[in-house]
N, C-alpha and C positions, 0 to 999 in steps of 0.2 A: 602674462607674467607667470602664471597658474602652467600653462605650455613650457613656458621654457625653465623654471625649477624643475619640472619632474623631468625633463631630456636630462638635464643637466645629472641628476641623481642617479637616473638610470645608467647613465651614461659612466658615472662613477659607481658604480655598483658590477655593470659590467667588467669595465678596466680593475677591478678589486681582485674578482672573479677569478681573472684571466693569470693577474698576476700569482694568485694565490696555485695554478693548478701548473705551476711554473718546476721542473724536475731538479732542478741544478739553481740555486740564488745567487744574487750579487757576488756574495764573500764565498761560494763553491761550496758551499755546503747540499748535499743529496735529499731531496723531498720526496722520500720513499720511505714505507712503510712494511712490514711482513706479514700477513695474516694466514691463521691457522698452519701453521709451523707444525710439523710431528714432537712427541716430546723425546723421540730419541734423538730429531733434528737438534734440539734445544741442548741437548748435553753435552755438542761438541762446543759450545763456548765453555765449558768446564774444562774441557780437554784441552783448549786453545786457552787457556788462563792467563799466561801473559801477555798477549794481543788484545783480550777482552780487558784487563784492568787497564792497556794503555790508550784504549781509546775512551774509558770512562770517560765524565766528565770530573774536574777538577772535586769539587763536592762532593763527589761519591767517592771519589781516590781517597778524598783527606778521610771521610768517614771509613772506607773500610783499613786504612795506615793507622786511624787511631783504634779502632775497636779490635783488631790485629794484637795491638802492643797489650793493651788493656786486658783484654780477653785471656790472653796466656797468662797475663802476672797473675789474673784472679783465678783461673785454670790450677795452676800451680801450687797460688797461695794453698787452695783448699785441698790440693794433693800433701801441702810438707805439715798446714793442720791435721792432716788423716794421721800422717807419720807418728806427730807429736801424741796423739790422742792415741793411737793405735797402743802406742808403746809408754804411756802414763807419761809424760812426762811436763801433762801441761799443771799449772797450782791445785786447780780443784781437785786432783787425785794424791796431794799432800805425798809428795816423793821426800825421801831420805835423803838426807844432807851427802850420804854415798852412791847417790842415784848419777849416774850419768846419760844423759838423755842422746837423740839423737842429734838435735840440733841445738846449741845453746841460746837462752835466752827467747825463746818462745813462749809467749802466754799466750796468748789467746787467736784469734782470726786476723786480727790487727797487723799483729809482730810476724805474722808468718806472710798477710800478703806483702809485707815490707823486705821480708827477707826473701820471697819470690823475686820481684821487684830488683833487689842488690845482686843475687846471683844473676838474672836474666842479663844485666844491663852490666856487669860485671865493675859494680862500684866500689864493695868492697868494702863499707865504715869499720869492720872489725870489731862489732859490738855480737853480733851472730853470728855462728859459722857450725859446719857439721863437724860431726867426732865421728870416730871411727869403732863407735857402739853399734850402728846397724848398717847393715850393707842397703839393705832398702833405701836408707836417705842418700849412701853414695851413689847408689843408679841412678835416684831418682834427678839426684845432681849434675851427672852427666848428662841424662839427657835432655834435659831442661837447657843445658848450657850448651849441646849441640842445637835442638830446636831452634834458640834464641837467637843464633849464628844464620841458619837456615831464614827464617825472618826477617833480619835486618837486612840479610843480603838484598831480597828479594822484594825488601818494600820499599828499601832504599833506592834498590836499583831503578826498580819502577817509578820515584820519583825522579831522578838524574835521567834516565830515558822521556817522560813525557815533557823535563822542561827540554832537554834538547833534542827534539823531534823536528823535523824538516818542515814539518806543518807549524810551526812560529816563524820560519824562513818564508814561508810561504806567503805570508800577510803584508812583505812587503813589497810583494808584486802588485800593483795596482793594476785594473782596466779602465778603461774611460767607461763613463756612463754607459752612453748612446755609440752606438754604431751609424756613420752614416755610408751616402751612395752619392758617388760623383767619379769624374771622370778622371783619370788618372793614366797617364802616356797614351793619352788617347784613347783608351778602354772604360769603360764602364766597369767601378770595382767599388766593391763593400770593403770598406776601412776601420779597422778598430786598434783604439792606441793602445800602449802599453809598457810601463814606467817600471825601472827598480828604484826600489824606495833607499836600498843602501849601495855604498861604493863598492863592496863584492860583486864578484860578477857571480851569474850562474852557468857554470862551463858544459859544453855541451848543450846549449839549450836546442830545444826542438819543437814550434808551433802547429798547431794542427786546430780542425772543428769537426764538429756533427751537426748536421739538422737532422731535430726531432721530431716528426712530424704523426698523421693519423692517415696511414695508407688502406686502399683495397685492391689487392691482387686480382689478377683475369678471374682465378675460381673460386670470387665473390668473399674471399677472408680479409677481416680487418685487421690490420696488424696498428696496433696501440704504439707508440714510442717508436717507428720504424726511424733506422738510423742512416745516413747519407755523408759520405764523406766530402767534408769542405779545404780544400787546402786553401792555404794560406800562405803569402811568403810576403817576403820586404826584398830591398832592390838587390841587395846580396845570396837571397834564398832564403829556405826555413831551415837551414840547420848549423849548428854553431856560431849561433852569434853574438854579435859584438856587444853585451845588453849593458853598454855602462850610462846611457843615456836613454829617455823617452822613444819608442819605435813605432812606425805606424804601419802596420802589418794590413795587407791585401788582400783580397777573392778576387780573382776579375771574375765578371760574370760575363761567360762566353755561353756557346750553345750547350755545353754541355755541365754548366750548372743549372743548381734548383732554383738561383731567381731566374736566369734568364724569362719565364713568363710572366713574373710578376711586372708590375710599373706602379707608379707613383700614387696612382688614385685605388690600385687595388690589394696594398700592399698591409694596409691596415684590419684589410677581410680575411686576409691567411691566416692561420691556425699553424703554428711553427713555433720553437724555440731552438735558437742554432747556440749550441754550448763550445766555447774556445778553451782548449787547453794549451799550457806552456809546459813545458818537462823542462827538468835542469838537472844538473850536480851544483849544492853547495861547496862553493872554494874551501871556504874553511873547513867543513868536516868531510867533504865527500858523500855525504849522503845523499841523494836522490830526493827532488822534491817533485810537487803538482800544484799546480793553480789554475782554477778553472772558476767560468762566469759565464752568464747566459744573457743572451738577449729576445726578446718577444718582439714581434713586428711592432707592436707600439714604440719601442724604445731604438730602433729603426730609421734613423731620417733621411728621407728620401731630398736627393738636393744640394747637399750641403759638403763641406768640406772640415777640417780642424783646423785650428788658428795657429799661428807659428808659436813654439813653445821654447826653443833654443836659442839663444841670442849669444856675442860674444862682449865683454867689459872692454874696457879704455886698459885696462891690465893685461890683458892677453886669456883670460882666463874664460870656459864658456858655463853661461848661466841659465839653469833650466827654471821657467815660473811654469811652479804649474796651479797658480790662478788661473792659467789658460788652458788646464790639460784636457779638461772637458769640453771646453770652449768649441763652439761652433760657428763656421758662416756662411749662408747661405748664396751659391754658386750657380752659375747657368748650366743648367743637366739636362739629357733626353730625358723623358718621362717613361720610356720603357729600354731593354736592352736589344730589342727586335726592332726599334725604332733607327738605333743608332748604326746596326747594322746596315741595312737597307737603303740607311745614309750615306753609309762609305759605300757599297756595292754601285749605287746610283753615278757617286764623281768617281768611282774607278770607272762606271763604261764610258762616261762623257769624254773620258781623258782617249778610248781608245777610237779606234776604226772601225765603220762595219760596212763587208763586202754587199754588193748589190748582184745578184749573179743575172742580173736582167743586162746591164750594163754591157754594153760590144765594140772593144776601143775600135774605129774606124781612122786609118791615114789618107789626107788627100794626094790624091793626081796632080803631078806635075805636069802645067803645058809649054811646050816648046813655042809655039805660033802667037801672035797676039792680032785678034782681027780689030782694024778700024771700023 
C-alpha cells in the first residue's frame, strides 16, 4: 500500500512538473520570462508606451486611467493655488473690496483643486472662472485645457482599443483538450479539433504547428526550445477555411514527420510540446487575430479517435453538441507509424509478381510416328 501511494505521488509530482515547464498554456498564453535585461533595453517600453499600456493588465490600466486623471487635477489644483497665493488674492491676505484677483472665488487648496477639476473636465458651474487680471492664469488655462485634451484622448483611447482587441475574439476559438492518433484515409494522423464559439466566421484563416522539443546538433550543441514545423490541414486544406462549424484538423505522420518514431508505449517518454496556431481576420472589424494551445505527450492519446459532434434536427437545421467536443473513442490503431507502413509495403508485394531468372521456358517435340 505504502508502494503504491508513493508511485502514485511521484507519479503526480512528475506530471506537475512537466506541465508546469510547458511554453505556450491551454488558453495560448506565453511561459516566458526575461532576465537581466540592459536598462537601456528596458527604456524602449517607455518609447513603445502605447503597446506597453495595451497589453497591461486590466488592473494596472484602470490604476494608471485613474491616477492619470487624478494626478493632473491635483497637479494643477496646486499650480492655480500658487497663482492665487502668488498674487494675494486668497482671505488670509485680506484683499480690498477693489482687489480683482486672478481667479474668482478661490480660497483656499480646496476651491482651487475644484476649480482644476472644472476646467480640466470642462464642466463649467460658473461659480469660478478666470479674469483677465493676470496673464499667468490665462496660460496657465490653456495649457491645462490642452493637456486635458491630450489625456483623454489617450486614455480613452487605450481603453476603447483593449476592450476591442482581436485577443477577446480570440477566446472563442476553442481546442479540444487531448490530441489524439489514429488512422484516418488510411494514414496514420495526429488529430486535433477545433471549434468557433460564434457565428462570425474568421476569414482567411490559416492552421499551422511547432514542435518544441530539446535537440543536440552533430557539434555536440544543445539547442533548448528547437522548433520543427508541423503542418496541418483538413480535407479541404489549411487555408481559407470554411470555420462556421467544429473542424478536425490533421498531421499525418509520414516518414518525414517528428512522430513517425515514436509509438504507442513510447510516446509518454518524449520530452516535446507541439504548440497549434490558427491565424484569422475578424469579419467584423478586420483585425487580425491568434490563438494558440499546446499539447505535452501526456495529453496525447495514442489510439483513439473523436466522437461525432455534428448531427442534423427533424427541422432541417444542423446541431453542434459539444458535450462531445472533447470526447473520445478508443479505435483499432497500429502502435507505431513504421509498423503500418511495412504493412502496406508487405500486401503491395504479395499483390505483385517476382521473376525467377533461374526459370528456362522449355517447348515440347512434336512426334509424327506412334509406335505399338
Amino acid at each position: 500500500m505504502f508502494n503504491y501511494l508513493r508511485k502514485r505521488f511521484a507519479r503526480h509530482f512528475t506530471e506537475r512538473s512537466r506541465r508546469r515547464a510547458r511554453l505556450v498554456s491551454k488558453d495560448g498564453r506565453c511561459n516566458i520570462e526575461f532576465g537581466n535585461v540592459e536598462e537601456q533595453s528596458r527604456f524602449v517600453f517607455l518609447i513603445d508606451i502605447w503597446t506597453t499600456i495595451l497589453d497591461l493588465k486590466w488592473r494596472y490600466k484602470m490604476t494608471i486611467f485613474i491616477s492619470a486623471f487624478l494626478g493632473s487635477w491635483f497637479l494643477f489644483g496646486l499650480l492655480w493655488y500658487a497663482v492665487a497665493y502668488i498674487h494675494q488674492d486668497l482671505p488670509e491676505f485680506n484683499p480690498s473690496i477693489n482687489h480683482t484677483p486672478c481667479v474668482e472665488n478661490i480660497n483656499g487648496l480646496t476651491s482651487a483643486f475644484l476649480f482644476s477639476l472644472e476646467t480640466q473636465v470642462t464642466i463649467g458651474y460658473g461659480f469660478r472662472c478666470v479674469t483677465e487680471q493676470c496673464a499667468t492664469a490665462i496660460f496657465l488655462l490653456i495649457f491645462q485645457s490642452i493637456l486635458g485634451v491630450i489625456i483623454n484622448s489617450f486614455m480613452c483611447g487605450a481603453i476603447l482599443a483593449k476592450i476591442s482587441r482581436s485577443k477577446n475574439r480570440a477566446k472563442t476559438i476553442t481546442f479540444s483538450k487531448n490530441a489524439v492518433i489514429s488512422k484516418r484515409a488510411g494514414k496514420l494522423c495526429l488529430l486535433i479539433r477545433v471549434a468557433n464559439l460564434k457565428k462570425s466566421l474568421l476569414i482567411g484563416s490559416h492552421i499551422y504547428g511547432k514542435l518544441l522539443k530539446t535537440t543536440i546538433t552533430p557539434e555536440g550543441e544543445t539547442i533548448i526550445l528547437d522548433q520543427v514545423n508541423i503542418e496541418f490541414v483538413v480535407d479541404a486544406g489549411n487555408e481559407n477555411l470554411f470555420f462556421i462549424s467544429p473542424l478536425t484538423i490533421y498531421h499525418v505522420i509520414d516518414k518525414n514527420s517528428p512522430f513517425f518514431h515514436m509509438a504507442a508505449e513510447t510516446i509518454l517518454q518524449q520530452d516535446f510540446e507541439l504548440v497549434v496556431f490558427l491565424d484569422g481576420t475578424v469579419e467584423a472589424t478586420s483585425a487580425t487575430c491568434q490563438v494558440r494551445t499546446s499539447y505535452i505527450p501526456e495529453e496525447v492519446l495514442w489510439g483513439y479517435r473523436f466522437a461525432p459532434i455534428v448531427s442534423k434536427t427533424k427541422e432541417g437545421k444542423y446541431r453542434v453538441d459539444f458535450q462531445n467536443f472533447s470526447k473520445t473513442v478508443a479505435v483499432e490503431t497500429p502502435h507505431c507509424a513504421f509498423c503500418l507502413y511495412n504493412e502496406k509495403e508487405t500486401k503491395a508485394k504479395e499483390k505483385k509478381g517476382y521473376d525467377n531468372p533461374g526459370f528456362v521456358m522449355s517447348e515440347a517435340g512434336e512426334t509424327s510416328d506412334t509406335q505399338m
